[in-house]
N, C-alpha and C positions, 0 to 999 in steps of 0.2 A: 504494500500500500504506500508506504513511505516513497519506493522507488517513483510511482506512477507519478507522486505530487512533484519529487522533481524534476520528473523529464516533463511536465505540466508547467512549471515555473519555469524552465528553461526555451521552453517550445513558446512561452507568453517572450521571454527577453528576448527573444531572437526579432518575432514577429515585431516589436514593439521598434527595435533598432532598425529593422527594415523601415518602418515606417516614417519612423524621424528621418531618415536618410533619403528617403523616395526614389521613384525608378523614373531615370533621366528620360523627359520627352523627343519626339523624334525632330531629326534637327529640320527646320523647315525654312532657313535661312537661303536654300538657293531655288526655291518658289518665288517666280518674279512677280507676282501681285501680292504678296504678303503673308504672314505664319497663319493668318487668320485660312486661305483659301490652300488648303488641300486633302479634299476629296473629291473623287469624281462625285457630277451631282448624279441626282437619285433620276434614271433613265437614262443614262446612258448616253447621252447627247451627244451626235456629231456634228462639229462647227466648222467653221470658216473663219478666217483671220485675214485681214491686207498688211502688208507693211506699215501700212500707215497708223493703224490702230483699229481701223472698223473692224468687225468680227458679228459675223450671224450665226442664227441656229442656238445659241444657248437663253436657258429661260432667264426669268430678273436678274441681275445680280450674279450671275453666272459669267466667269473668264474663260473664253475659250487658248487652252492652250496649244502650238503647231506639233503636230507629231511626226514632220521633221521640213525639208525641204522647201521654201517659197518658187511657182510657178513664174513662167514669163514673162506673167499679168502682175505679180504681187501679194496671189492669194496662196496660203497652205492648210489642208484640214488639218482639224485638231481635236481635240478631244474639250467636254466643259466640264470647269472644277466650279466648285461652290463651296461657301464658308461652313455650311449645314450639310453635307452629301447629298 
């Protein structure tokens, strides 16, 4: 019985030091619209982007971001993130 209460008091210190310490966030520092936007939104949105900043296809408040190459024209699809998924 003795044993149990300490590997219980132990399993409590462990958890507790976890806690105070926390588990590092993901780094969202090279998300070029901000830490706030990255998850794709919720359906899956295929967008469009121009060089110049227009971008269609993503709903309010949604970044379309290029999923890779700009065209002849200046447009590349992309994918849309949102601050909410």
């Amino acid at each position: 019985m003795m044993a149990s209460a300490k590997l219980l008091s132990f399993a409590l210190l462990v958890l507790t030091t976890v806690a105070m310490i926390g588990v590092p966030s993901a780094d969202t520092s090279s998300v070029p619209y901000g830490p706030d936007v990255i998850l794709p939104c919720r359906g899956n949105y295929i967008c469009f982007i121009h060089t110049d900043g227009r971008q269609y296809g993503c709903p309010q408040g949604g970044k379309c971001i290029p999923n890779g190459n700009y065209d002849q024209h200046g447009y590349a699809q992309g994918k849309c993130f949102c601050a909410h998924g």
